[in-house]
Structures are given as structure tokens and as C-alpha cells.
C-alpha positions in Angstrom: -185.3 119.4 -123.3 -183.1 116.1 -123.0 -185.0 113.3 -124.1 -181.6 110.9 -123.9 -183.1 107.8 -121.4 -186.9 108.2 -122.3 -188.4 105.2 -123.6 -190.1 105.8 -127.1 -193.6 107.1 -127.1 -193.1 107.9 -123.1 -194.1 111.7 -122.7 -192.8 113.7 -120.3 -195.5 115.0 -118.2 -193.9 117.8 -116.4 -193.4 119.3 -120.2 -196.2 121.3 -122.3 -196.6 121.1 -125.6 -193.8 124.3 -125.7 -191.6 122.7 -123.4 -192.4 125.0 -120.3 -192.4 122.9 -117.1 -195.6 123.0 -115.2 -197.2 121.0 -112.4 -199.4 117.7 -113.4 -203.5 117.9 -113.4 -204.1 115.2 -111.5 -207.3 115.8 -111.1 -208.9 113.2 -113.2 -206.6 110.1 -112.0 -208.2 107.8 -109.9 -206.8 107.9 -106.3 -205.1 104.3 -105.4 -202.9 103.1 -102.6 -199.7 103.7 -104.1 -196.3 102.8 -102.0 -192.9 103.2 -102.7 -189.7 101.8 -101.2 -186.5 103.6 -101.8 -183.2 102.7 -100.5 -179.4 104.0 -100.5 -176.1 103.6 -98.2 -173.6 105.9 -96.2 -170.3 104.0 -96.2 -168.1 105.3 -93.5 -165.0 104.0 -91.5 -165.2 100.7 -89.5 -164.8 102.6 -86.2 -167.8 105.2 -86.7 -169.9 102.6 -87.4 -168.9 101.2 -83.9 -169.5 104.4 -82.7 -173.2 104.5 -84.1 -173.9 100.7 -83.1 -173.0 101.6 -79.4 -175.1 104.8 -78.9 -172.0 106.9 -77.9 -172.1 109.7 -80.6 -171.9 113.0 -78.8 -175.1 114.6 -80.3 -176.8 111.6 -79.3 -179.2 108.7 -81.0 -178.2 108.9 -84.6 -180.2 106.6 -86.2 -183.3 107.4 -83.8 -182.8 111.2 -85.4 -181.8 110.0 -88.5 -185.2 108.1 -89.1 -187.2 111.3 -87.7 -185.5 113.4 -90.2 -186.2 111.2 -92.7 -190.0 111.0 -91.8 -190.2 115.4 -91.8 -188.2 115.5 -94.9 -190.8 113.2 -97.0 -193.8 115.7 -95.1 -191.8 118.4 -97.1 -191.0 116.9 -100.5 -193.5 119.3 -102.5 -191.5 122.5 -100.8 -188.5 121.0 -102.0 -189.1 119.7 -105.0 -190.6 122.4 -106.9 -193.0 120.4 -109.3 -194.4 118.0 -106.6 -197.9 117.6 -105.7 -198.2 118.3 -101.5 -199.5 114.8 -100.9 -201.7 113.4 -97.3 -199.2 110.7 -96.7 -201.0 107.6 -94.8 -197.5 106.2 -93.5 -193.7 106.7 -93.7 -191.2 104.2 -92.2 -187.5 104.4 -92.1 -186.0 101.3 -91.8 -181.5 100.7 -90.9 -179.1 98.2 -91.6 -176.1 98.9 -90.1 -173.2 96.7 -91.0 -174.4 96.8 -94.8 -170.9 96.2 -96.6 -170.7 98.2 -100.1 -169.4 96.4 -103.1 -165.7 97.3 -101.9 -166.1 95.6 -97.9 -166.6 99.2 -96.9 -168.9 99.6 -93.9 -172.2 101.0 -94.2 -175.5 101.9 -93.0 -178.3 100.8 -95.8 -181.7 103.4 -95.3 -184.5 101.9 -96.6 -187.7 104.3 -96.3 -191.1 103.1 -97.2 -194.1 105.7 -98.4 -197.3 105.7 -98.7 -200.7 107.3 -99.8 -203.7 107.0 -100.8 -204.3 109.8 -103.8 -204.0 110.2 -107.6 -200.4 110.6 -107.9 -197.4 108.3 -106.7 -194.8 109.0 -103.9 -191.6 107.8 -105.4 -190.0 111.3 -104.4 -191.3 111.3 -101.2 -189.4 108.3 -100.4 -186.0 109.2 -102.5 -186.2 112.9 -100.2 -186.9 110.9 -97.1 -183.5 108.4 -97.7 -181.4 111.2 -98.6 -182.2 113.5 -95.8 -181.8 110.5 -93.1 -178.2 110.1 -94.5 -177.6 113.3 -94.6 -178.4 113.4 -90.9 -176.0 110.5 -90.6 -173.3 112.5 -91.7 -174.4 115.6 -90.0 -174.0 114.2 -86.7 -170.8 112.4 -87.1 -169.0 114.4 -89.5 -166.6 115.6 -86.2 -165.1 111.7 -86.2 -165.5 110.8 -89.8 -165.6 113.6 -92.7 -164.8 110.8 -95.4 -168.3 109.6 -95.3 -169.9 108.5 -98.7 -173.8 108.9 -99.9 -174.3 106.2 -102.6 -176.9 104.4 -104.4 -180.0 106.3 -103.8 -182.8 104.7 -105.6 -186.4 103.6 -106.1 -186.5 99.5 -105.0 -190.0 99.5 -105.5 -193.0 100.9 -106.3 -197.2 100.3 -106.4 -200.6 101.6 -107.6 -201.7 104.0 -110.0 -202.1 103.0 -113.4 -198.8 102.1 -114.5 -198.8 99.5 -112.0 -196.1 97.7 -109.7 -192.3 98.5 -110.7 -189.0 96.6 -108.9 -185.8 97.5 -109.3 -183.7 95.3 -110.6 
């Protein structure tokens, strides 16, 4: 087990004491409102993102199915992500800027999806799953016109509750 970019005296809690992966008891953590915002882009070529603006994709409303995917795929994170607690989320928005230039002038669509419960454990994965998916279905429906398309920068913005507190990203 990699300990490489874990701050000193952090323990990994998905670790035992033998190093065998196993779910968290979260049993005795108080259950706050925790939220977390996670973000990342799909850069594609000036004219698809025309073709997204204007609605005239052949399988339809991209980013109307896009944000739907992205609200099942955070509903599904524990059957993904083998470690994760299911979680009762209390809300789930995906949010799009289209027109969202990457650091090279490249046009892009930023996903921003927003999670929340209220429970003992936070839903940082739940939002990453949900941003990931909804670009994912980006691509998916128009790979025909653009197969060049790039996923980048999916991260945690932001997160709050539970007992470590508020984090922002930098």
C-alpha cells in the first residue's frame, strides 16, 4: 500500500491494520449536511460546440441528457465504486457552461455537479461519478461529428460537513 501523497499521521481508512481493504463503520459518525461540488471539462472542436449550443445533434438534447445521466450515475456511485457507502442523497444538480475555453483557447463544456446529503459520511464520489458520467454522455452522443473530444480536469471544487470540515480547491 502506496502511501506516496498522504499527509503524515493521515490514516487511510479503507485499510485495516493488515492492509486488507474493507468498507468504513460509519456507524458512530454523526450525520451532518455534507455537500460537495465537483467540476471537469470536455474540450471539443469549435463546430460541435455550435452543434450542441443550437440543439441540432441527431440523438437529440445533449446537455438535457447529459445532466440526467449525470444525476442516475451519482444514485449509482456505491455499485460502482466498490468501497462506497449507498447513500439517501437529498439533492443532485448538474450545472453547464458551454463556451468554457481550456488553458490552450480550446472550446469546452465545464460540468459542474453539486451533491448532497444528509448522513455520516461525505459525497465527494458521488459528485466526481456524477461529472464524469455527464461527459461521458457528451461524448457519447457526438462522437459521430467529433471523436477528438477530451475529458480533463475532473476534480473536487469544494466540499462541506462532517468533521473534517469545509475544503476548497485551490
Amino acid at each position: 500500500m502506496s502511501t506516496r501523497n498522504v499527509p503524515s499521521g493521515t490514516a487511510l481508512t479503507h485499510f485495516d491494520a493488515q492492509g486488507q481493504a474493507h468498507m468504513v463503520d460509519v456507524a458512530a459518525k454523526a450525520a451532518t449536511h455534507r455537500i460537495a461540488v465537483a467540476g471537469g471539462r470536455i474540450t471539443m472542436r469549435p463546430e460541435t460546440l455550435a452543434l450542441i449550443e443550437a440543439g441540432n445533434a441527431k440523438k437529440g438534447d445533449v446537455l438535457g441528457v447529459a445532466r440526467i445521466a449525470g444525476i442516475m450515475a451519482a444514485k449509482k456511485t456505491s455499485e460502482l465504486i466498490p468501497l462506497c457507502h449507498p447513500l439517501a442523497l437529498t439533492r443532485v444538480a448538474i450545472d453547464f457552461e458551454a463556451n468554457s475555453l481550456d488553458a490552450a483557447g480550446t472550446p469546452a463544456i465545464f460540468c459542474t455537479a453539486t451533491v448532497e446529503t444528509v448522513g455520516p459520511t461525505g459525497v465527494e464520489m458521488e459528485a466526481l461519478t456524477a461529472v464524469q458520467v455527464a461527459l461521458l454522455t457528451i461524448y457519447d452522443m457526438v462522437k459521430a461529428v467529433d471523436r477528438g473530444m477530451t475529458m480533463t480536469d475532473v476534480r473536487v471544487l469544494e466540499k462541506h460537513g462532517g468533521k473534517s470540515g469545509s475544503f476548497v480547491n485551490p
